[in-house]
KOLGU-4560 file (N, C-alpha, C; in nm, 3 decimals, padded with zeros to 5 digits):
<recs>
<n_xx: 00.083 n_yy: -00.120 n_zz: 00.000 ca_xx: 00.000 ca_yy: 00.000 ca_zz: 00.000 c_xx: 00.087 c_yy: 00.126 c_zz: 00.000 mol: A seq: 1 type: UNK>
<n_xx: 00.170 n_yy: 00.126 n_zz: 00.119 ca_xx: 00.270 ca_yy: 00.275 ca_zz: 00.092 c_xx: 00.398 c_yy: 00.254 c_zz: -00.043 mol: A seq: 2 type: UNK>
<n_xx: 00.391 n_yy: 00.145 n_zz: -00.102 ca_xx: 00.465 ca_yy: 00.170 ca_zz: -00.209 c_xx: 00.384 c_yy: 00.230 c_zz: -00.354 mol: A seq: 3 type: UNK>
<n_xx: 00.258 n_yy: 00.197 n_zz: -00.323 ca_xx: 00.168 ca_yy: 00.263 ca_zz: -00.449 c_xx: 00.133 c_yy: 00.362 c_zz: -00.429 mol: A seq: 4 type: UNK>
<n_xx: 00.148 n_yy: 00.449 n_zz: -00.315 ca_xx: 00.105 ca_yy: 00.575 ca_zz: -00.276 c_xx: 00.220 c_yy: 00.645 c_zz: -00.292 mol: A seq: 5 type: UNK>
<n_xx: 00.351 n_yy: 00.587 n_zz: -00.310 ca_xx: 00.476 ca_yy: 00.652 ca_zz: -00.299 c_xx: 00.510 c_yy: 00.642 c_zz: -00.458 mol: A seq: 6 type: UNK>
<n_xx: 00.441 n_yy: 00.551 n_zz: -00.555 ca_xx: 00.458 ca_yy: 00.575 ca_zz: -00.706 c_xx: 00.353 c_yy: 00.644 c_zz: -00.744 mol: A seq: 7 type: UNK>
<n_xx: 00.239 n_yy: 00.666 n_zz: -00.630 ca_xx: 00.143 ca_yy: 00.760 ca_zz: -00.755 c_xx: 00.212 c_yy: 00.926 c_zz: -00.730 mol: A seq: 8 type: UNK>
<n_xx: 00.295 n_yy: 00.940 n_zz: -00.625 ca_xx: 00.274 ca_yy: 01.058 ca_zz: -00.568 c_xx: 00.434 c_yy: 01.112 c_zz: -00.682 mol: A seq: 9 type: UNK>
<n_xx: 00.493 n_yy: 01.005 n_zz: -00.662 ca_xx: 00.607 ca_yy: 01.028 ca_zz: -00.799 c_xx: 00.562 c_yy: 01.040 c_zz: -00.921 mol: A seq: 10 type: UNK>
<n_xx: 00.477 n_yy: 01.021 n_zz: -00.945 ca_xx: 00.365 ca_yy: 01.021 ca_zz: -01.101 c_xx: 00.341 c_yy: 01.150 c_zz: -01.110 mol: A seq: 11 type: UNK>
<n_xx: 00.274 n_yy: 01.207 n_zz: -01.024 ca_xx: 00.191 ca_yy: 01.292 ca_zz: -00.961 c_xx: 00.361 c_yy: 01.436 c_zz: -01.004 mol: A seq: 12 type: UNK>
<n_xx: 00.422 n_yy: 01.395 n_zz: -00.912 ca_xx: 00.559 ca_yy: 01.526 ca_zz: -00.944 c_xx: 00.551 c_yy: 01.494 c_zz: -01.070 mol: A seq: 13 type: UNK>
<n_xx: 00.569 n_yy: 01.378 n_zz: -01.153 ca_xx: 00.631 ca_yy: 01.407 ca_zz: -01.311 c_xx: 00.536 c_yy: 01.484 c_zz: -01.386 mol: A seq: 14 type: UNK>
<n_xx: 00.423 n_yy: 01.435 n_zz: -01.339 ca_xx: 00.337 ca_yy: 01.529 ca_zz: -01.447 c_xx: 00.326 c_yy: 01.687 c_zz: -01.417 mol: A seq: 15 type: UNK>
<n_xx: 00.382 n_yy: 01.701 n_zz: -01.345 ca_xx: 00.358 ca_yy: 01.851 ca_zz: -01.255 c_xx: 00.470 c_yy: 01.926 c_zz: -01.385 mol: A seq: 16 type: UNK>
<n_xx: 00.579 n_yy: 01.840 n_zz: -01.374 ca_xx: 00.704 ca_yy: 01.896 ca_zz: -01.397 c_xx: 00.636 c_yy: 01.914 c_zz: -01.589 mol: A seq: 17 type: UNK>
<n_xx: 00.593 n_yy: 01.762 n_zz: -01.614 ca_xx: 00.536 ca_yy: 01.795 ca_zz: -01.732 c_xx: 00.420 c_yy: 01.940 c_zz: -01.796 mol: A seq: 18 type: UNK>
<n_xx: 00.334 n_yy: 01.935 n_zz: -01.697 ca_xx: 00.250 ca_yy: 02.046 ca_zz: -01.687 c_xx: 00.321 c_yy: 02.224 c_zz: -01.733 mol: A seq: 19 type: UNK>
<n_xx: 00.443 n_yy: 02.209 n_zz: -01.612 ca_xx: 00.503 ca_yy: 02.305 ca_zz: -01.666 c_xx: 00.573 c_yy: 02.321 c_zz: -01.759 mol: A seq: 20 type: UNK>
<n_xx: 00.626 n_yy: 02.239 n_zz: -01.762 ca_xx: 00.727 ca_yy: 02.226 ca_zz: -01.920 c_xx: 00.635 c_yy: 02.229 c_zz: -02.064 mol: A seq: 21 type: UNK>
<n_xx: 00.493 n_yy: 02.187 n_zz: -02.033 ca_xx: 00.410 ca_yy: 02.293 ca_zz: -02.184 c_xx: 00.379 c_yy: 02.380 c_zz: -02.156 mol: A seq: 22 type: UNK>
<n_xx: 00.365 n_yy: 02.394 n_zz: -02.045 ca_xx: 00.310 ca_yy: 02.555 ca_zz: -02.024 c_xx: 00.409 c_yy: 02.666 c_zz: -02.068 mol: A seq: 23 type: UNK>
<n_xx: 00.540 n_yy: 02.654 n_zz: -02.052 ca_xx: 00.664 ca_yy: 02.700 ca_zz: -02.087 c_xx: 00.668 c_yy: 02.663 c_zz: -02.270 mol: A seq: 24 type: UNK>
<n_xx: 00.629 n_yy: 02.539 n_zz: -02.289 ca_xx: 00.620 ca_yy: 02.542 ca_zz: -02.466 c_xx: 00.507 c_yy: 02.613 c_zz: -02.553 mol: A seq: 25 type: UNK>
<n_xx: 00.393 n_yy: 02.599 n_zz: -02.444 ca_xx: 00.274 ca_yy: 02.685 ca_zz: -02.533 c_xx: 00.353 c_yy: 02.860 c_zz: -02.540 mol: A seq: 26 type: UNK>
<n_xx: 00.398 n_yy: 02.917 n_zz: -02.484 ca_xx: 00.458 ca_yy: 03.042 ca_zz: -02.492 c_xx: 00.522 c_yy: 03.063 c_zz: -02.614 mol: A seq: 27 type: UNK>
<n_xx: 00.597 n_yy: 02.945 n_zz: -02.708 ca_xx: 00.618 ca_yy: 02.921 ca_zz: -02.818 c_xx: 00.538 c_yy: 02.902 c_zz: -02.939 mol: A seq: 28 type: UNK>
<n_xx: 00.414 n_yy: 02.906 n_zz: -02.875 ca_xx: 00.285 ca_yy: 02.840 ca_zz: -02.993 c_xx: 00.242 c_yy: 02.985 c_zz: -03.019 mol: A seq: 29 type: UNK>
<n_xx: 00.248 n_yy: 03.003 n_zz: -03.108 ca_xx: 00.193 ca_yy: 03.159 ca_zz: -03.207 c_xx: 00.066 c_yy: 03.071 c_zz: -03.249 mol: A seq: 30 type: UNK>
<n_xx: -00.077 n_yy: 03.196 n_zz: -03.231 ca_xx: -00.181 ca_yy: 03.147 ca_zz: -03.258 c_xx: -00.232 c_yy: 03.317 c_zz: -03.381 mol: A seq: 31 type: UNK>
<n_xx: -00.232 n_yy: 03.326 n_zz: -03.527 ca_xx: -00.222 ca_yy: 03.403 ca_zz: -03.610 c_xx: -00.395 c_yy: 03.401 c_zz: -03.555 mol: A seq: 32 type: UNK>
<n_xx: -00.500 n_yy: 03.547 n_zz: -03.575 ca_xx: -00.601 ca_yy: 03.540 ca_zz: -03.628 c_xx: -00.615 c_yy: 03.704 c_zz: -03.717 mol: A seq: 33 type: UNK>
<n_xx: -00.715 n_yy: 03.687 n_zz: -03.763 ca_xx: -00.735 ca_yy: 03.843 ca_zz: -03.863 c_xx: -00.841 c_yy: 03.845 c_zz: -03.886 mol: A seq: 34 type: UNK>
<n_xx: -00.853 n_yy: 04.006 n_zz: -03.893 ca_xx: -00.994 ca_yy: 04.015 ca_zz: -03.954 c_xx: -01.062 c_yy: 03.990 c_zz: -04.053 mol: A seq: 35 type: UNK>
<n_xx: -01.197 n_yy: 03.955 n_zz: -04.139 ca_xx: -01.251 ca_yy: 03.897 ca_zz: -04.251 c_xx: -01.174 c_yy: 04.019 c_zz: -04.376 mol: A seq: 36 type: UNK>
<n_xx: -01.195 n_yy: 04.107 n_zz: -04.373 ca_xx: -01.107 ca_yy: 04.185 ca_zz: -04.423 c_xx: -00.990 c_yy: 04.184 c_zz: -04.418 mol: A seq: 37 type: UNK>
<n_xx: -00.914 n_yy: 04.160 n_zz: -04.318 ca_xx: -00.765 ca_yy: 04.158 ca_zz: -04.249 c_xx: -00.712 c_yy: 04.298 c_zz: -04.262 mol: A seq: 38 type: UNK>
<n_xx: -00.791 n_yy: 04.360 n_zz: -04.257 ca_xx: -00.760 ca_yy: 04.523 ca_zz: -04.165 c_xx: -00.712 c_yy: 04.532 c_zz: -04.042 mol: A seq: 39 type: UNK>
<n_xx: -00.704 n_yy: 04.381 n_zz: -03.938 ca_xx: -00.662 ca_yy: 04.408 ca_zz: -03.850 c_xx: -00.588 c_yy: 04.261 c_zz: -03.802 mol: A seq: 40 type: UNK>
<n_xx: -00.459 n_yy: 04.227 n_zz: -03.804 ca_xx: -00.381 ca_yy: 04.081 ca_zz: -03.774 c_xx: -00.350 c_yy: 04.067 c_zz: -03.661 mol: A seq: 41 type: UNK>
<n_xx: -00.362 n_yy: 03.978 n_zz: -03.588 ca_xx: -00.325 ca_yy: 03.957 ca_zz: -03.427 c_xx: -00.258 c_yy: 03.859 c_zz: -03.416 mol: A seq: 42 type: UNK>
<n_xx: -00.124 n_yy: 03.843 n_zz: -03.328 ca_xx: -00.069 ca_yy: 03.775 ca_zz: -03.304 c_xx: -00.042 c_yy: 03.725 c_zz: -03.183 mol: A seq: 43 type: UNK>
<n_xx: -00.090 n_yy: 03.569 n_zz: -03.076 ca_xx: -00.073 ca_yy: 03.608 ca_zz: -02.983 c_xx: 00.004 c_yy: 03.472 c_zz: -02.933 mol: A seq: 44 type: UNK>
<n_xx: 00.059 n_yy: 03.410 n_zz: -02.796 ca_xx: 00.062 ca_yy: 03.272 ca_zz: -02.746 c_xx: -00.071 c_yy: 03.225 c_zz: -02.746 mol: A seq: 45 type: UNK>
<n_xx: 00.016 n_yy: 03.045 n_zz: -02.730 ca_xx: -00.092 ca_yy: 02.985 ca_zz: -02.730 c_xx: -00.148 c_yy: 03.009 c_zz: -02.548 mol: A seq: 46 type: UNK>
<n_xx: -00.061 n_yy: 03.065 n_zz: -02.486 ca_xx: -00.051 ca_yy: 03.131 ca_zz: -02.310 c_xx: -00.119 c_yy: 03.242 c_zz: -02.323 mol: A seq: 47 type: UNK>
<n_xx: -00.165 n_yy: 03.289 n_zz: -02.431 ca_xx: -00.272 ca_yy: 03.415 ca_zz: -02.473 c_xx: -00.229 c_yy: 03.561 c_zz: -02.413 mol: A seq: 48 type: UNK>
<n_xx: -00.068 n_yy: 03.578 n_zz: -02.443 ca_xx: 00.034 ca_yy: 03.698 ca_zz: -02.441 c_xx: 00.038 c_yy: 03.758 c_zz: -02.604 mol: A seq: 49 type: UNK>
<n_xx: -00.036 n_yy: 03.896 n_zz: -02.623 ca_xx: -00.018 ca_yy: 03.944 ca_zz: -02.727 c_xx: 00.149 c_yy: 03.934 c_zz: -02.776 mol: A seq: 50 type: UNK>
<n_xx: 00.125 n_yy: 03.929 n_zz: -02.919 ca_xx: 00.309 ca_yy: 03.964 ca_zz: -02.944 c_xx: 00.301 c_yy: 04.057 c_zz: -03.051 mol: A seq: 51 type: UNK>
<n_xx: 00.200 n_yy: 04.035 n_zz: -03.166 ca_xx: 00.208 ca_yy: 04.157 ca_zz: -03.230 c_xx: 00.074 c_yy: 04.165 c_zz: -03.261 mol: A seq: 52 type: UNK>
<n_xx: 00.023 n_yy: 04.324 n_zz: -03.290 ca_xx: -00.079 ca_yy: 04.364 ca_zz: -03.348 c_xx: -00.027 c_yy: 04.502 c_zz: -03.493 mol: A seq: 53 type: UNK>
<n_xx: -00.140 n_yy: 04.399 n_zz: -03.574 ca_xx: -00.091 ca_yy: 04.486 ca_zz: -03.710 c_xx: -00.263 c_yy: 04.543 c_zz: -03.763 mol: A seq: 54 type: UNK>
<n_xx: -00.210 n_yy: 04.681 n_zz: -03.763 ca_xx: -00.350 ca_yy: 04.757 ca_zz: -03.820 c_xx: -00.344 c_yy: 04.864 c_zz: -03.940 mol: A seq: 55 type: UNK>
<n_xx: -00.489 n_yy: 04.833 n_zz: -04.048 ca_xx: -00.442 ca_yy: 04.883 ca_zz: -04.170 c_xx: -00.477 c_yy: 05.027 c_zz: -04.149 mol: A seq: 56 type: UNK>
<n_xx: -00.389 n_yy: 05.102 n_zz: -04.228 ca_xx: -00.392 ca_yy: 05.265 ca_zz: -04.222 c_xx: -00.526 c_yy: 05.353 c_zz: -04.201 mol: A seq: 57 type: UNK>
<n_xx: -00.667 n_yy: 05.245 n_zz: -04.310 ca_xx: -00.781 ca_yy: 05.368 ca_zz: -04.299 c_xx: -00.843 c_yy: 05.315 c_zz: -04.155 mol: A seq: 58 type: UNK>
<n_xx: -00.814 n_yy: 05.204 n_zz: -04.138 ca_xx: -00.873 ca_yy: 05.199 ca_zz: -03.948 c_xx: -00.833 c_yy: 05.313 c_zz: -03.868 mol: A seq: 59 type: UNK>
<n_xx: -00.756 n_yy: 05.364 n_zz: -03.898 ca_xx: -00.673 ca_yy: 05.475 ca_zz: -03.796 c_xx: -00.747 c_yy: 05.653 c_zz: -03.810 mol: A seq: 60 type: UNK>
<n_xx: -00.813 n_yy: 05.600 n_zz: -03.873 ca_xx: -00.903 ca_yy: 05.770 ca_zz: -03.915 c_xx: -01.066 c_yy: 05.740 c_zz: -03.855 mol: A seq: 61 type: UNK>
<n_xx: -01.117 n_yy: 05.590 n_zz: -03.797 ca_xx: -01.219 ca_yy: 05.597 ca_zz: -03.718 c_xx: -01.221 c_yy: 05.528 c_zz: -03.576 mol: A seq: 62 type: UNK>
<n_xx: -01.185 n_yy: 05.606 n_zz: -03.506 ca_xx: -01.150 ca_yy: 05.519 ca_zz: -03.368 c_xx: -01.290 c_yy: 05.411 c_zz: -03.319 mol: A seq: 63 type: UNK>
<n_xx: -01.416 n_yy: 05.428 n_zz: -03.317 ca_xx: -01.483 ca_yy: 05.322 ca_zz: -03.293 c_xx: -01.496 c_yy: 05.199 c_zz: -03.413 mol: A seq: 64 type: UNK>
<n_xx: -01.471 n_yy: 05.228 n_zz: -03.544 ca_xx: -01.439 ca_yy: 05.114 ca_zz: -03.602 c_xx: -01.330 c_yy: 05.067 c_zz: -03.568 mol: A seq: 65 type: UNK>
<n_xx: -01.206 n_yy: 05.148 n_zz: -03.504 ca_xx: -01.055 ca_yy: 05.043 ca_zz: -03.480 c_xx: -01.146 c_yy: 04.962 c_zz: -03.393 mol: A seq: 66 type: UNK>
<n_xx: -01.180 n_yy: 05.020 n_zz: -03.282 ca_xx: -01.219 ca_yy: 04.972 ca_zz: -03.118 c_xx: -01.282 c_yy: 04.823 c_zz: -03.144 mol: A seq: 67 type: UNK>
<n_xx: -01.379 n_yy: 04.858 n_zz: -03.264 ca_xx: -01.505 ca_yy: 04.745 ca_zz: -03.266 c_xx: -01.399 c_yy: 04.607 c_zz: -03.347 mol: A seq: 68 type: UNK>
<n_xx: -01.337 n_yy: 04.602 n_zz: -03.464 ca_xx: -01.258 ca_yy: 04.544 ca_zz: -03.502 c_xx: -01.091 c_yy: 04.481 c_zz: -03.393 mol: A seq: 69 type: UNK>
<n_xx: -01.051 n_yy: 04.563 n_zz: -03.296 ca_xx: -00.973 ca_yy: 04.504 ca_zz: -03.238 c_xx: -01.065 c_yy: 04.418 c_zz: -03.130 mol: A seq: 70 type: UNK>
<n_xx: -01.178 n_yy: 04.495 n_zz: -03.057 ca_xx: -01.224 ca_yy: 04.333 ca_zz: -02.929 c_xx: -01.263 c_yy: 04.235 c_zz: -03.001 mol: A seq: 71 type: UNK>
<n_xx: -01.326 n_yy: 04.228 n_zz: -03.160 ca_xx: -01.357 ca_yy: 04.081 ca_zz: -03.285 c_xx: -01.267 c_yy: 03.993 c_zz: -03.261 mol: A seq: 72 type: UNK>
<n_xx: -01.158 n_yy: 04.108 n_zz: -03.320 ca_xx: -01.029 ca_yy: 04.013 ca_zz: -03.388 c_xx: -00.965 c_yy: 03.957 c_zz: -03.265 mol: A seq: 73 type: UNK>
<n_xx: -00.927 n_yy: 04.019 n_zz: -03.120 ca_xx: -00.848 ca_yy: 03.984 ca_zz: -03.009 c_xx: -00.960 c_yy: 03.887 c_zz: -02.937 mol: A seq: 74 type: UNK>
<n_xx: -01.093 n_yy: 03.841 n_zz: -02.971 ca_xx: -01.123 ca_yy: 03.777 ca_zz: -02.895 c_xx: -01.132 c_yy: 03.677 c_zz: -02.981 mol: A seq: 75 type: UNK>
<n_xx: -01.142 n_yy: 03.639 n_zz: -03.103 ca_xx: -01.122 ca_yy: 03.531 ca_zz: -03.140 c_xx: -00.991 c_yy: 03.495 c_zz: -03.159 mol: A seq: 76 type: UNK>
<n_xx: -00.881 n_yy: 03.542 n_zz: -03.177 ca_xx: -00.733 ca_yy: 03.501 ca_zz: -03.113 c_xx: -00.728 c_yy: 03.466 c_zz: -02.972 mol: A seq: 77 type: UNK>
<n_xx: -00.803 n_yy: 03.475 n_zz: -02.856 ca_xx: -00.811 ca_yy: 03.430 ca_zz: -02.739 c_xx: -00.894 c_yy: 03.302 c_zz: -02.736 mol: A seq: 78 type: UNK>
<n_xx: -01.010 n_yy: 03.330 n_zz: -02.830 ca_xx: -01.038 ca_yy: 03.222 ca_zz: -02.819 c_xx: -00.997 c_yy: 03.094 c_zz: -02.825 mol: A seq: 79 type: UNK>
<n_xx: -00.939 n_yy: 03.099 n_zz: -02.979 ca_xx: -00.857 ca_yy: 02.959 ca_zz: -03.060 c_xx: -00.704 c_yy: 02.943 c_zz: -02.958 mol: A seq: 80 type: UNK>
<n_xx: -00.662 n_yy: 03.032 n_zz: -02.890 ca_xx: -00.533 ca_yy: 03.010 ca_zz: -02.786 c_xx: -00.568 c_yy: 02.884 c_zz: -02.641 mol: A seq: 81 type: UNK>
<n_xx: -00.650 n_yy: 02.988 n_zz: -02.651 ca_xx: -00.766 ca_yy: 02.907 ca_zz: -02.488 c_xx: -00.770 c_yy: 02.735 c_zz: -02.520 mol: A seq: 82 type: UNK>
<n_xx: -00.863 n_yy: 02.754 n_zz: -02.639 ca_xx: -00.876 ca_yy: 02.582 ca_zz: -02.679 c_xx: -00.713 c_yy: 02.527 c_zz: -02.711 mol: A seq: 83 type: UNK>
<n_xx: -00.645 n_yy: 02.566 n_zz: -02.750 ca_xx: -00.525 ca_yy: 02.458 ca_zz: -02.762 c_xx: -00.424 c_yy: 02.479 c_zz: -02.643 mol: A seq: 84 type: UNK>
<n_xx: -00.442 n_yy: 02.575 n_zz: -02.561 ca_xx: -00.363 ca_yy: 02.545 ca_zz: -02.418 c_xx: -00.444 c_yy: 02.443 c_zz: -02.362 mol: A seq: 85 type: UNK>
<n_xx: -00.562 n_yy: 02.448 n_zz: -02.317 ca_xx: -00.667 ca_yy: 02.370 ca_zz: -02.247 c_xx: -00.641 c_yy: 02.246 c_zz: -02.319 mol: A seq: 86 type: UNK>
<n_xx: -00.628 n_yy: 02.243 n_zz: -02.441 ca_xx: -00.598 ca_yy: 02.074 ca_zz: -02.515 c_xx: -00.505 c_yy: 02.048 c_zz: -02.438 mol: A seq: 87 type: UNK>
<n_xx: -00.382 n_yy: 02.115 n_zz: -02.486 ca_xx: -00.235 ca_yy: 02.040 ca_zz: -02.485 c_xx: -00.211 c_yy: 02.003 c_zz: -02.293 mol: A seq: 88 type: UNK>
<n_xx: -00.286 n_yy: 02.077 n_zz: -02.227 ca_xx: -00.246 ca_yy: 02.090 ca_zz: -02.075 c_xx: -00.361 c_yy: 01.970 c_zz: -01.994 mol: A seq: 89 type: UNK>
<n_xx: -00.456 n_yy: 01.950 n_zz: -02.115 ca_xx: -00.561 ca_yy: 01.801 ca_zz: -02.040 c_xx: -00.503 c_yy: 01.712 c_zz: -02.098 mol: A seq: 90 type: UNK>
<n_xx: -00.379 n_yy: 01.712 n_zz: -02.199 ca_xx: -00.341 ca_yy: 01.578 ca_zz: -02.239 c_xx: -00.245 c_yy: 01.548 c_zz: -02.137 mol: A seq: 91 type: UNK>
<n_xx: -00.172 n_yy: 01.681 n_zz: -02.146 ca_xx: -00.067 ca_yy: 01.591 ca_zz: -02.030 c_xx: -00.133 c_yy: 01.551 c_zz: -01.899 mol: A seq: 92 type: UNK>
<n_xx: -00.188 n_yy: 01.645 n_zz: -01.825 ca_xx: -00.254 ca_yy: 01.599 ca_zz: -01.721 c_xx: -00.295 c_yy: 01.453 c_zz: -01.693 mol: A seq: 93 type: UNK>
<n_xx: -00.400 n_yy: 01.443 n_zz: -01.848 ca_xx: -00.474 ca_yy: 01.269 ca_zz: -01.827 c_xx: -00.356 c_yy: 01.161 c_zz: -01.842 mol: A seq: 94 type: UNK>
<n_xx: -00.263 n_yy: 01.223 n_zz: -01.897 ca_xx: -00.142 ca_yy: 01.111 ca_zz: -01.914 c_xx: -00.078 c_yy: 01.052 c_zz: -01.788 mol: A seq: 95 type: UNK>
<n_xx: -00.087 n_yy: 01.158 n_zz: -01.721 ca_xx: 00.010 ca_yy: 01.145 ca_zz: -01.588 c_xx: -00.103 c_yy: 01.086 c_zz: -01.422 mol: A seq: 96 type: UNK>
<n_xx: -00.222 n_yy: 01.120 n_zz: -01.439 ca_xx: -00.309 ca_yy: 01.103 ca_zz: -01.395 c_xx: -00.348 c_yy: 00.927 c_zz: -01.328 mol: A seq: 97 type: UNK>
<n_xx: -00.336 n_yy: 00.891 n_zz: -01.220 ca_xx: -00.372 ca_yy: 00.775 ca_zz: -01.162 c_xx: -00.496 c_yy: 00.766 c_zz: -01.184 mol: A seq: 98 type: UNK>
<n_xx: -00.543 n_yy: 00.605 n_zz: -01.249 ca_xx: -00.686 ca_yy: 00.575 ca_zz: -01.307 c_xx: -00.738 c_yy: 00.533 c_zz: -01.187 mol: A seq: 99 type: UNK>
<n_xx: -00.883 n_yy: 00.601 n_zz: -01.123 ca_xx: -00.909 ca_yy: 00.597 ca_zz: -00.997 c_xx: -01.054 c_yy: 00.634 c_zz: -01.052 mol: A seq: 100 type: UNK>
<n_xx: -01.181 n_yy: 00.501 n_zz: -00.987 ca_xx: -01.271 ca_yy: 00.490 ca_zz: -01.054 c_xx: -01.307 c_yy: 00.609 c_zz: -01.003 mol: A seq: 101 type: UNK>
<n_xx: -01.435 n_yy: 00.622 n_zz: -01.102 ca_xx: -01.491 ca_yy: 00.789 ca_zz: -01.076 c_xx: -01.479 c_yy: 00.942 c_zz: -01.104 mol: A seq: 102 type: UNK>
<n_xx: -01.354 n_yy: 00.891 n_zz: -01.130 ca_xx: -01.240 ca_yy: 01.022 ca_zz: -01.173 c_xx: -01.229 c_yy: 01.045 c_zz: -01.303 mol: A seq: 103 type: UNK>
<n_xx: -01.318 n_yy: 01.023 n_zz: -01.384 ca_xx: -01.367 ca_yy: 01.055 ca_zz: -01.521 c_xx: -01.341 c_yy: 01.212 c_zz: -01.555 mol: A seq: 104 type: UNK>
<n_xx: -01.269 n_yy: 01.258 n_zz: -01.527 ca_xx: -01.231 ca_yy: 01.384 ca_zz: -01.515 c_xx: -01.173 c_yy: 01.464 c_zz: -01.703 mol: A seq: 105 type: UNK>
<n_xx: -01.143 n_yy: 01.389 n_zz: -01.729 ca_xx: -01.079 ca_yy: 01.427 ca_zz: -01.872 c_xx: -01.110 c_yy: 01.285 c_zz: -01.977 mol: A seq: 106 type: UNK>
<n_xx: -01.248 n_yy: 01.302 n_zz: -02.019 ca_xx: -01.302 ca_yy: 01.205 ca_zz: -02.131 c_xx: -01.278 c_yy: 01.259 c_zz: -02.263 mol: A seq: 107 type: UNK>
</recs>
C-alpha cells in the first residue's frame, strides 16, 4: 500500500514537472487570427500573451471602427489560444493522472 502511494505521488511530481514544461512550450505556440477583411492581424501565445498587433492605415481615421474590429479580432485570437492550451495541458494531465474509478475527469 505505501509503495503505491509513494509511485502515484512520484507520477503525480512528473506530471507537474510535465504540466510546466508545456506551459513554458505553449509560450512558443503563435496562434495568427485576422480580420474577414484583415484590416486588422493579431498575433498572440498559445498562453494568450499578445506579441504583435498589425492595423491597416484607414482603421486609424475611425476610432470606434478600430475599437469594434480590435475586441472581434483579439477575442477570437483568445479564443482559438484558450482551446489549444486547455488541449495540450488536459493531455498531459490525463497522461500522468492515476486511473481511480470515478475520476472521469478528462473524457
Amino acid at each position: 500500500m505505501f509503495g503505491d502511494m509513494m509511485n502515484m505521488m512520484g507520477k503525480l511530481k512528473e506530471t507537474q514537472k510535465k504540466v510546466e514544461d508545456t506551459k513554458r512550450r505553449l509560450d512558443t505556440v503563435l496562434i495568427d487570427e485576422k480580420s474577414n477583411d484583415e484590416k486588422i492581424k493579431v498575433t498572440l501565445t498559445a498562453n494568450r500573451t499578445i506579441k504583435s498587433i498589425t492595423i491597416s492605415e484607414d482603421l486609424l481615421k475611425n476610432k470606434e471602427e478600430l475599437e469594434d474590429y480590435l475586441i472581434i479580432t483579439l477575442n477570437k485570437a483568445i479564443e482559438k489560444a484558450t482551446k489549444v492550451n486547455e488541449t495540450e495541458l488536459a493531455a498531459v494531465a490525463k497522461e500522468g493522472l492515476p486511473n481511480i474509478p470515478g475520476m472521469d475527469m478528462f473524457k
